[in-house]
Phi, psi and omega in degrees: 000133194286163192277322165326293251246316183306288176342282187318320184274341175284013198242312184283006169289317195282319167286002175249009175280324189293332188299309201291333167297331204269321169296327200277123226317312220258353189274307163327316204311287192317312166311303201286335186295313181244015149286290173356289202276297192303359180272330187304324198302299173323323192259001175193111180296013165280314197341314181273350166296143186342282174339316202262299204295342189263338187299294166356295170297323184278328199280330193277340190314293177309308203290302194289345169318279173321322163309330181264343156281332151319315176291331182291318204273336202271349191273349168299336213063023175251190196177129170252123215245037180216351169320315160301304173326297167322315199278288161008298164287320185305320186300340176267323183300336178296320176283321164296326171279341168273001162305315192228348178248323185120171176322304182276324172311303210277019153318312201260154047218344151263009172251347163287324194254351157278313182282001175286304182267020167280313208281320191282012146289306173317308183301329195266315171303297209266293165336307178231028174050011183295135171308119187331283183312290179323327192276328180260028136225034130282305148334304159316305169322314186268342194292320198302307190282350174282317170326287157304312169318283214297322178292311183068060201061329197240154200272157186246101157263145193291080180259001174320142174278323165277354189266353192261332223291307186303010184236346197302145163255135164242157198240117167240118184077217173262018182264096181282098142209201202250180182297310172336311154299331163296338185252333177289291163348315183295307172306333165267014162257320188293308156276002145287342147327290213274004160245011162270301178230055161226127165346296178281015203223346177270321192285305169343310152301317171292321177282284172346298165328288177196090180315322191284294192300317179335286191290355188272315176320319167132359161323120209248097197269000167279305195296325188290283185291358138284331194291334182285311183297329170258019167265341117007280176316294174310315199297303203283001165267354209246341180268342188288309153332280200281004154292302185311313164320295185323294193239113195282027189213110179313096176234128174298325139318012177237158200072053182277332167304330223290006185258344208274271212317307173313292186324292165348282187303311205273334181290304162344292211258037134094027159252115172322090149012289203275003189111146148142294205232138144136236184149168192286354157293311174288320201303321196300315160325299212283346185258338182296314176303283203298325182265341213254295183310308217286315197268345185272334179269344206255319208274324196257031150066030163281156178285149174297324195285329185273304148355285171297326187302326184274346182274318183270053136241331166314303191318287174337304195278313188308301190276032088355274193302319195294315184322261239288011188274299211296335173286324185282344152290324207272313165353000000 
């Protein structure tokens, strides 16, 4: 190959970094994130204190928990509209069952009774083909009023030390949160770990992507999207645990948002709607923007109702962007 001829593609490589960067899934995220922080940082000098910034992370812990299981079912092309309930409901089974068996028991009896209804959302999506959204709000429906019937309406507090533990503060350097905080960052290295370097997480991906070549490939793609929905399960049980940290008390009424608010983060943080792309890297942005806003807006003494008006038009303008990602691939 001629020298010339090297020259000309390093050259048109270069003129094709700024598109490709521009292109690229984590770069909106990653913007909007530190436009976030520098406009706030400007409209109210606590924004940037330790304090305000470690309050952030905790107020983000359930959602972003919950955000990485939301992101796992949308990378599928499904989508769950019961994931809070699940989790809702775990916090009660935990506050009742540690009432007579003790901690650890309701622990493993609300991870036994989350992956149980991850697998029946699966089962119903694969088994009878029901479209993901009708079956998890159906789910959601039933959950919320079964949810209240077992509570009988009123919340159960928690003082157990192991039911608590996610709430305990840790001091790193001169930076103050909490273990919650710590175990949501693990869920997001371990399931980006296992949708990176792992078989499955490749097939996840593949499904989402393009279901039919997956199965023409030999990719068992019923078998691939109940295995999400009950790792799902496990997720919304592993967010139910850092609520009682968060807040020590089982209330049937709380998280009612909580799948709107997940889809939020993961849409945000540049996973495609339709399936195939994006990842817990982005979700983790996407839940940092929605904590970052939420908490920034609060700060310069906006109403919560105007609050929700700016997360739902970013929800808009991302899958906006996303559309116009996706007519510009295909091109």
């Amino acid at each position: 190959m001629s020298t010339p001829t090297v020259a000309a593609r390093t050259i048109t490589q270069a003129r094709q970094l700024p598109s490709r960067v521009l292109r690229a899934p984590l770069f909106g995220a990653s913007v909007a994130l530190i436009l976030a922080v520098v406009v706030f940082s400007i409209l109210s000098p606590r924004f940037l204190t330790a304090g305000n910034l470690s309050l952030i992370l905790q107020q983000s812990v359930v959602i972003g928990i919950l955000a990485v299981a939301q992101t796992l079912i949308i990378l599928t092309g499904g989508i769950d509209l019961s994931i809070g309930a699940v989790t809702v409901l775990g916090t009660i089974i935990i506050a009742q069952t540690a009432a007579t068996a003790g901690p650890l028991p309701a622990l493993l009896a609300a991870l036994v009774v989350c992956i149980a209804l991850g697998a029946v959302n699966g089962t119903l999506v694969t088994a009878l083909h029901l479209p993901p959204f009708i079956v998890t709000l159906g789910m959601f429906t039933a959950l919320v009023a079964a949810t209240r019937l077992l509570a009988g309406s009123q919340t159960y507090p928690v003082s157990d030390p192991l039911l608590t533990f996610l709430g305990t503060t840790v001091q790193i350097g001169g930076f103050v949160t909490t273990t919650g905080v710590l175990l949501m960052i693990v869920v997001y290295v371990v399931v980006g770990f296992a949708l990176t370097q792992t078989a499955w997480g490749k097939h996840v991906y593949a499904v989402g992507g393009n279901p039919t070549g997956a199965r023409l490939s030999g990719i068992k793609t019923d078998r691939t999207i109940l295995s999400v929905y009950i790792v799902a399960g496990a997720i919304a049980a592993i967010a139910a645990w850092a609520a009682l940290g968060r807040i020590p008390n089982a209330d049937p009424n709380a998280y009612q948002n909580a799948n709107l608010e997940t889809i939020t983060a993961v849409v945000i943080g540049g996973t495609s709607l339709f399936g195939g792309r994006g990842g817990v890297l982005g979700t983790l942005l996407g839940t940092l923007i929605v904590g970052v806003l939420r908490n920034g807006l609060t700060l310069a003494g906006v109403d919560n109702l105007y609050q929700n008006i700016a997360t739902g038009i970013l929800v808009v303008a991302a899958v906006a962007v996303d559309q116009a990602m996706r007519r510009r691939s295909s091109r």
